[in-house]
Every structure is written in C-alpha cells, then in structure tokens.
Backbone bond lengths (Angstrom), bond angles and torsions (degrees), N, CA, C in turn:
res aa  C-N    CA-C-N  psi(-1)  N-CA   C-N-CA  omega(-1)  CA-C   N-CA-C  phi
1 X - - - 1.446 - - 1.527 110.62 -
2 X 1.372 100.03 -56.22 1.895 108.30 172.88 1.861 113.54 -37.35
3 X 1.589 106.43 -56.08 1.356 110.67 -177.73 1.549 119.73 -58.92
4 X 1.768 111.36 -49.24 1.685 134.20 -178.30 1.599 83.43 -42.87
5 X 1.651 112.44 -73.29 1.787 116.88 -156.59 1.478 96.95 -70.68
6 X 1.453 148.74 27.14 1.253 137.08 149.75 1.380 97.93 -94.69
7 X 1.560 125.51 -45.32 1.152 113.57 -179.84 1.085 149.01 -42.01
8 X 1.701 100.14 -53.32 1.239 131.31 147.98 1.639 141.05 -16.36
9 X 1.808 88.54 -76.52 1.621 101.58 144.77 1.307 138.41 -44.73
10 X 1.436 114.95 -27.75 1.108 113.52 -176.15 1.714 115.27 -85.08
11 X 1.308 108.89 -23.67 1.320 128.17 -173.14 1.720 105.22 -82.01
12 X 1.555 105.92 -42.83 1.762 102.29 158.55 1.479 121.11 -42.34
13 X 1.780 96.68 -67.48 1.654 101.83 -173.06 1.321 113.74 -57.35
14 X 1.400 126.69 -7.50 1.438 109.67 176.85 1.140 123.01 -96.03
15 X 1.269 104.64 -33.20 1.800 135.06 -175.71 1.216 117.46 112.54
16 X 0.789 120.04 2.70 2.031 144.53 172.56 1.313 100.89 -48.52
17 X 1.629 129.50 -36.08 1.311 101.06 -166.11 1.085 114.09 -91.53
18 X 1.344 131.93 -17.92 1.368 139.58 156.18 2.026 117.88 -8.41
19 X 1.034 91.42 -60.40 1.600 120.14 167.31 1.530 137.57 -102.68
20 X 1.495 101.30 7.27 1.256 105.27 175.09 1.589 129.04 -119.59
21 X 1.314 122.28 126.37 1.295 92.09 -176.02 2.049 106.84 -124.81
22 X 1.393 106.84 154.01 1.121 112.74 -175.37 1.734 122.31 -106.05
23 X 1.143 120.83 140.70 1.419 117.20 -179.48 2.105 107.99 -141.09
24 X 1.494 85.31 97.58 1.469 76.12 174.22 1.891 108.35 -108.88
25 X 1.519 100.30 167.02 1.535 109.32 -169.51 1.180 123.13 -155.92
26 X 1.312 146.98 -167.54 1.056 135.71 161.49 1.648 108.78 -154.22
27 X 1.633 119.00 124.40 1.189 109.39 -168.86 1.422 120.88 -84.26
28 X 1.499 121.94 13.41 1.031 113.91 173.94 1.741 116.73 -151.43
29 X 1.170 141.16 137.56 1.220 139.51 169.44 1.861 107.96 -56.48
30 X 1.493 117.32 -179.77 1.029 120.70 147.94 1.732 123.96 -132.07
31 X 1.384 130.98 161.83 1.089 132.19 -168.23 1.573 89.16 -107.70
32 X 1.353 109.53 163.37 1.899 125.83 -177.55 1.029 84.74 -155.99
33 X 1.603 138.32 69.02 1.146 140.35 142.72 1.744 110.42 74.58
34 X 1.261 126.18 25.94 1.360 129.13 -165.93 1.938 99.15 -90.16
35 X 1.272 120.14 -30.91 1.608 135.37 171.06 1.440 115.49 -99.15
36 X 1.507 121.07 -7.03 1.490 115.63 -159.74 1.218 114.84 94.23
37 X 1.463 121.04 -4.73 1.624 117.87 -178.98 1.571 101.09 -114.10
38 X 1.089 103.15 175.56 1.645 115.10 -177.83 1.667 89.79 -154.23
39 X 1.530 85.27 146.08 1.713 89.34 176.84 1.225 128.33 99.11
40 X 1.246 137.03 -135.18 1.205 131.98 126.41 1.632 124.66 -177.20
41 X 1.174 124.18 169.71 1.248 143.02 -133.65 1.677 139.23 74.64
42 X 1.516 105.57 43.05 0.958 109.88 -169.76 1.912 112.74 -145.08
43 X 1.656 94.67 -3.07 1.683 109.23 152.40 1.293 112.35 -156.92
44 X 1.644 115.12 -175.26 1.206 117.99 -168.26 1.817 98.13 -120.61
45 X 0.942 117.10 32.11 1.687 126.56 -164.02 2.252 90.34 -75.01
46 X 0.537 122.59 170.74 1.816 138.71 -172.00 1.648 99.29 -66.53
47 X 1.362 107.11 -36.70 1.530 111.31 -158.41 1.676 106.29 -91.66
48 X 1.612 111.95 13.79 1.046 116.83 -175.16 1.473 109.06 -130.41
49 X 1.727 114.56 -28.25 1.151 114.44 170.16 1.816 122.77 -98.68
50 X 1.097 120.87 -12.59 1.599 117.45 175.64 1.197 107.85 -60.00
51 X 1.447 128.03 144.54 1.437 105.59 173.04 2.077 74.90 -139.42
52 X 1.538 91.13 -174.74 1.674 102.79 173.94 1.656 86.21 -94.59
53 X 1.809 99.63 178.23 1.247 112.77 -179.13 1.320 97.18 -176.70
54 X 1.874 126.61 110.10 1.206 121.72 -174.02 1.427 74.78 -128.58
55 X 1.354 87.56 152.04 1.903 124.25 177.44 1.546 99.28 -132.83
56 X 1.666 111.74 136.60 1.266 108.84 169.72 1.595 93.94 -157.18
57 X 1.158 109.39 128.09 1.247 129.58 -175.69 1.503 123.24 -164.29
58 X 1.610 95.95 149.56 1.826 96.62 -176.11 1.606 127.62 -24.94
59 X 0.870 131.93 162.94 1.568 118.52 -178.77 1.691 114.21 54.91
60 X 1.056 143.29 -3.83 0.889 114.64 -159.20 1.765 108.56 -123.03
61 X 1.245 127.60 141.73 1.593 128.12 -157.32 1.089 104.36 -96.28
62 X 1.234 155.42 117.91 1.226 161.66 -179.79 2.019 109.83 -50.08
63 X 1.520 88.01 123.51 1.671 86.48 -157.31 1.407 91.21 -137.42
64 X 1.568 127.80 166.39 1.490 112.35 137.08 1.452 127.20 -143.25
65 X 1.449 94.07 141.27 1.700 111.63 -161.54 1.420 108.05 -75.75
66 X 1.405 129.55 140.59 1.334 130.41 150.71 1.439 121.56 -140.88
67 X 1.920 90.49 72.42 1.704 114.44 162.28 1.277 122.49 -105.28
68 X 1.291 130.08 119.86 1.302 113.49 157.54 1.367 138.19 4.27
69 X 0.979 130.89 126.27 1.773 116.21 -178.49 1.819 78.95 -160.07
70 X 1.285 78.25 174.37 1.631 131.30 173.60 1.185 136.97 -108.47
71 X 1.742 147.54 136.97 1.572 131.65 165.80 1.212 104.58 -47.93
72 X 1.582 122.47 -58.55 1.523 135.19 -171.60 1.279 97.64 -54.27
73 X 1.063 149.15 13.49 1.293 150.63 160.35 1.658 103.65 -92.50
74 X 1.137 134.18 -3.31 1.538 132.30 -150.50 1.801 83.63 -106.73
75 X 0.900 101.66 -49.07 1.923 93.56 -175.17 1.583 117.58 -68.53
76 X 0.852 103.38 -28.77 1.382 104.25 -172.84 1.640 106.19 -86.54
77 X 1.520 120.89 -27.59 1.095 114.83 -169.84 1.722 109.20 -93.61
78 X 1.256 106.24 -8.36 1.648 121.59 167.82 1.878 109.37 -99.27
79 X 1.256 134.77 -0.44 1.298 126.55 155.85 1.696 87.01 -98.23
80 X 1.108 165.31 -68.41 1.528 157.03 -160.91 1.879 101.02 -38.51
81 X 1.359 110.81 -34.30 1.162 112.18 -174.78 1.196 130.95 -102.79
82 X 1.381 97.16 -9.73 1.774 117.73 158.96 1.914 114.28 -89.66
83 X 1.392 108.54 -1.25 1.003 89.39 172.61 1.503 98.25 90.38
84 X 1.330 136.17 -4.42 1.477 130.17 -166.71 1.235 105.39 -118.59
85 X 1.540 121.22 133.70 1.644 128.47 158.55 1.448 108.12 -56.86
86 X 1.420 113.56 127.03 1.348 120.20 170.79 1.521 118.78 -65.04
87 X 1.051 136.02 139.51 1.268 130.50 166.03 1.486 141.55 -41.80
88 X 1.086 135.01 135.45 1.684 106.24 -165.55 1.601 132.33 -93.34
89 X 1.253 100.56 32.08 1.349 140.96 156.47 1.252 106.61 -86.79
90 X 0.932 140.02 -30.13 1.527 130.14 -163.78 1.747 114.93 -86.82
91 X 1.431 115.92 118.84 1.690 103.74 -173.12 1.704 99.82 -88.40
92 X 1.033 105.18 -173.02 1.651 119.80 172.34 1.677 105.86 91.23
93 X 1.215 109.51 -169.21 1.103 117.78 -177.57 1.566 120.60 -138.33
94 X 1.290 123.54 155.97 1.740 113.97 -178.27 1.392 106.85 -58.02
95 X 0.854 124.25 157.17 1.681 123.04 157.36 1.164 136.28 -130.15
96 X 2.017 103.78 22.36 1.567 131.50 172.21 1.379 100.74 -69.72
97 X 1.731 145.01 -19.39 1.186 107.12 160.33 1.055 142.44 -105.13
98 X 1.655 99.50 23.03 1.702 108.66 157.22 1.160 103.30 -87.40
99 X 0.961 143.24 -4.22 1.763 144.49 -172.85 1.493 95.61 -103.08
100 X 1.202 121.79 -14.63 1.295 127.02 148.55 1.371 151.89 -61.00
101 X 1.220 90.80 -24.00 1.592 120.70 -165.11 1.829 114.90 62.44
102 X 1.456 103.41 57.00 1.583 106.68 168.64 1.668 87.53 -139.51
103 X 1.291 96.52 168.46 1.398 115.98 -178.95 1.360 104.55 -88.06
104 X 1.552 98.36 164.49 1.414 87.60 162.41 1.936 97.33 -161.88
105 X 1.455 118.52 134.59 1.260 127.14 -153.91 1.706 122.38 -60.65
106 X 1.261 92.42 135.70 1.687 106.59 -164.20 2.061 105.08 -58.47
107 X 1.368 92.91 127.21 1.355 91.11 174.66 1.125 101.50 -147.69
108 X 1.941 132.11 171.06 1.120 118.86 -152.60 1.459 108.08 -85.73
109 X 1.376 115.06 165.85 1.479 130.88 167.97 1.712 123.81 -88.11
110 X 1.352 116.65 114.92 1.514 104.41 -179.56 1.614 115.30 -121.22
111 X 1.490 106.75 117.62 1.581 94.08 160.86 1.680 122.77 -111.02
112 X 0.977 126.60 164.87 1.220 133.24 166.45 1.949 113.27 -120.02
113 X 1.696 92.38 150.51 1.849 96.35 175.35 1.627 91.06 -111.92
114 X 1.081 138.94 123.06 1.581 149.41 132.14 1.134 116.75 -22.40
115 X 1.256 151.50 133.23 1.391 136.58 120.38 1.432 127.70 -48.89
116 X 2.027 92.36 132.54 1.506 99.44 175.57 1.413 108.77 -155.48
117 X 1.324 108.24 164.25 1.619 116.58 -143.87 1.527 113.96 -39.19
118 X 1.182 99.01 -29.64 1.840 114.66 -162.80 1.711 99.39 -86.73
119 X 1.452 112.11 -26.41 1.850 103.97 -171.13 1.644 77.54 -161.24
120 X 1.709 109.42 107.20 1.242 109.66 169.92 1.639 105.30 -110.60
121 X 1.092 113.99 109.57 1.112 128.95 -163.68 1.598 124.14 -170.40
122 X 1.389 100.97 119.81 1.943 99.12 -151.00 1.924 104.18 -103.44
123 X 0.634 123.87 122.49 1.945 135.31 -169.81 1.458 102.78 -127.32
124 X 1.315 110.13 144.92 1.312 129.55 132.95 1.345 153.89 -126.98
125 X 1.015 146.36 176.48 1.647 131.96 175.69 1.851 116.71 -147.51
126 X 0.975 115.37 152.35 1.365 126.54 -163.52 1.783 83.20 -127.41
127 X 1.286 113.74 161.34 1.142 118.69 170.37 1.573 85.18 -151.25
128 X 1.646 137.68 153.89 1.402 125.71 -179.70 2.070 81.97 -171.40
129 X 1.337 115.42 110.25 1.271 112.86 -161.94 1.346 131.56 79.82
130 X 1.116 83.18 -121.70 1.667 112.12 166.27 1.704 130.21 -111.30
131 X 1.441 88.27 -5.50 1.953 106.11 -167.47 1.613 83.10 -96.15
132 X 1.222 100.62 130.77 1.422 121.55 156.83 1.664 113.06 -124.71
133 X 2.002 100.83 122.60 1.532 87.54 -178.05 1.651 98.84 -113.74
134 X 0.991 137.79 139.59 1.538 145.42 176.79 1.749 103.57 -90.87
135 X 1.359 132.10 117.48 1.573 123.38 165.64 1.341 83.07 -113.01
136 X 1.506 100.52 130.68 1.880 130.83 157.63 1.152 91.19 -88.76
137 X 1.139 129.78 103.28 1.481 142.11 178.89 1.283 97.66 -74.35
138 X 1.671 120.86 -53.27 1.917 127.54 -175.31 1.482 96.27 -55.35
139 X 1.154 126.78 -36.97 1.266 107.25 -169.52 1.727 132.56 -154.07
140 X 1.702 88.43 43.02 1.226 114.79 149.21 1.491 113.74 67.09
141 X 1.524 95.10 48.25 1.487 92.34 -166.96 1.703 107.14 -140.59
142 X 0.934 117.23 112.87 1.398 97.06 157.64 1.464 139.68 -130.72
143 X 1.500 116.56 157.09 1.160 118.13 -149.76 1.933 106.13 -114.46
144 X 1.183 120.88 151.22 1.134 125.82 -168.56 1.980 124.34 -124.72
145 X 0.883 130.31 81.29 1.591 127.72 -177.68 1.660 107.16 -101.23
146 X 1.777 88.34 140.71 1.941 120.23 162.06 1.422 88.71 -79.20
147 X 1.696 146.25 80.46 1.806 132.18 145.34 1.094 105.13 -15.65
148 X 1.416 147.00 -45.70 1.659 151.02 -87.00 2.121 70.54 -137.51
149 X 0.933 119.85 -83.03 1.195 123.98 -176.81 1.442 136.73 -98.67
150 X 1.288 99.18 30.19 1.734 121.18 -175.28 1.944 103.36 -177.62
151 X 1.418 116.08 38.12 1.326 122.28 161.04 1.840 126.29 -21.15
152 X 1.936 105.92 -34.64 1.421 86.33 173.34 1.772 98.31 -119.44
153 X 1.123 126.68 59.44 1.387 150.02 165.12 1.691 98.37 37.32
154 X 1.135 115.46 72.20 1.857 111.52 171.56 1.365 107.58 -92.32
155 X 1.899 119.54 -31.43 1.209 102.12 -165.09 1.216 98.87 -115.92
156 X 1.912 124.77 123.96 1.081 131.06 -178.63 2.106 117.46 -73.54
157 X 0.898 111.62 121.19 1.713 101.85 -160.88 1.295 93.96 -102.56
158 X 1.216 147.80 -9.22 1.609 144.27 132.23 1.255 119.03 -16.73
159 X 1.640 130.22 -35.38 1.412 147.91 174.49 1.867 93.59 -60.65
160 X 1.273 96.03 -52.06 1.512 90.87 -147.51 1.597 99.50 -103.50
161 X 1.058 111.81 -15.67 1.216 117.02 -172.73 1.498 113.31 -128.06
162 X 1.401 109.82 49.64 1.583 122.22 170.23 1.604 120.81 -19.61
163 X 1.704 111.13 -69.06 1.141 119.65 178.05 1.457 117.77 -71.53
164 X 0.889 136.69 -27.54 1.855 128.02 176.66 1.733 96.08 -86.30
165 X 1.517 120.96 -18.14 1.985 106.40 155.26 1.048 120.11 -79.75
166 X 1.370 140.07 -19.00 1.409 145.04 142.72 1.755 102.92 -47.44
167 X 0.988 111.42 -62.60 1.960 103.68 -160.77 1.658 87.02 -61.76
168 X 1.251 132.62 -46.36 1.389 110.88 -159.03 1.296 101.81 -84.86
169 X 1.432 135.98 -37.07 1.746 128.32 168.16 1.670 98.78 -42.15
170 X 1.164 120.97 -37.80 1.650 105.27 173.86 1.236 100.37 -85.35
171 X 1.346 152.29 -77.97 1.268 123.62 -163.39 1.829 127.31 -35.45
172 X 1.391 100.30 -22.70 1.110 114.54 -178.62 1.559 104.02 -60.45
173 X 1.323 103.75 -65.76 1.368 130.36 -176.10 1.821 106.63 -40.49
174 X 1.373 96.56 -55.50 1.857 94.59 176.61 1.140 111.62 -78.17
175 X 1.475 139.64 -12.12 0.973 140.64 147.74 1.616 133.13 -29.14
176 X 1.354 106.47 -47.38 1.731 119.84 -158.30 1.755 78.65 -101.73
177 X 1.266 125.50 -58.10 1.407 130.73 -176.67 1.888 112.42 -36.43
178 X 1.489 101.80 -63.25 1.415 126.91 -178.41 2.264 110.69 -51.23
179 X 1.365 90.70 -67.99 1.575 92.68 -174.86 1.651 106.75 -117.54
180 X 1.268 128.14 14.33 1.293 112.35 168.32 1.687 98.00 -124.47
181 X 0.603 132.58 -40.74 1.490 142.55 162.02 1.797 130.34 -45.34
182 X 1.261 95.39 -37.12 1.526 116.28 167.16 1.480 103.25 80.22
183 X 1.499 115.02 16.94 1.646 104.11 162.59 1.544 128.57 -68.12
C-alpha cells in the first residue's frame, strides 16, 4: 500500500495521473497449509484463487467492489479502457462498470490448475453462487462446497451429496464446453 500511494503521488505531482491509469494484481493466491498444500499451484481451494485487484484510472472514484471476477476479465477490462474492442478470442468480461459503480449480472466463475513438471496434475472449479464444485480431473475426484456457509471449504458435500456433485461436475463440464471452448 505504502509503495502503490508513493506511486500514485508521484503521478499527481507531475501531472501523469491525469492520463494514466494503473492496474495492479496478483495471479495467484497462496496456500499455508489450510488443504495440505503450501504454496501454490497445486489446488483450486479459495486460498489459492482470490487475489487483490486495484484499478485506478482517470474518471474513476475510488470505490470497493466485491463481485466475482476473473483474470480473463483483465483484458477486456484494459481494451474498454483504452478505448479498444477486444478481440473475439478474448473470454471474460470488462469490469470498468463495477469500477463504475453499476452492477453487472452474476455469472459463473471458472478456474483451472495445469499440469507442470513439479505437480502434474490437471483441476478445475466452477464457482456459480455460492456452490463451488472442484473436478480433480488427475485424480478422479470431485469435490463440492456451500462458500455461503463453509467460506474456507472444510466440509466436502460431494461425500454427502453425491448427486448435486455429479449435476455440478456437469455444469462444470458445459461450462468450459459452452464459453471457453466456443461451442
């Protein structure tokens, strides 16, 4: 925060900020052993995907948002602010009019983990509400959380609730098919 508000300042005293705008982020959370992992890239649990995300740019009133978003939200919401049509390749959505102060309609959240040399192991997650479903694709598992009433995911409801982790491993499934897939 100390460094961002030197920046800042500095971009006042010059006149820079007039025309400048800043977006810092971070693409990944870390785990401290809250799943068994430390680090990260090696689940999709909350404590690995939240990240911060400040936007500051001309016009815009210092606010703070707590909507759902996406990285794939980062391109699109930096060509909206350049003035540029995003490409139509590009997934996500702008997110200048929550930086606006307008809403804009709840739709689901998806991440994926990659395999890589050190933890090859392929995951995904749907978030849609409050239901978050996790598929361990490497290893055939999937996992099911209420955020809403279990925020740091201890109780897996896939145990108990077999069939609504099936409906959301498929929603999941038409999910990546539907808008990341381009079917």
């Amino acid at each position: 925060d100390r460094h961002l508000g030197a920046l800042l300042d500095v971009l006042q005293q010059t006149g820079l900020a007039r025309n400048t705008a800043i977006v810092v982020f971070s693409d990944h959370g870390e785990a401290f052993g809250e799943h068994r992992h430390y680090f990260h890239g090696q689940a999709l649990h909350e404590e690995q995907l939240r990240v911060p995300l400040v936007l500051t740019a001309p016009g815009l009133l210092p606010r703070v948002v707590d909507s759902p978003s996406m990285l794939l939200d980062l391109a699109p919401t930096l060509c909206e602010l350049l003035g540029v049509t995003p490409p139509p390749r590009f997934h996500g959505r702008s997110l200048l009019p929550l930086a606006r102060g307008r809403v804009l309609p709840n739709r689901p959240v998806y991440a994926e983990l990659l395999p890589a040399p050190s933890w090859p192991h392929t995951a995904r997650a749907l978030v849609e509400s409050d239901r978050k479903v996790i598929d361990r694709v490497s290893d055939g598992v999937v996992e099911m959380y209420d955020l809403a009433a279990d925020p740091t995911e201890r109780k897996n409801l896939a145990v108990s609730q077999p069939e609504a982790a099936r409906a959301g491993r498929a929603a999941l499934i038409r999910f990546v098919e539907s808008e990341l897939d381009g079917g």
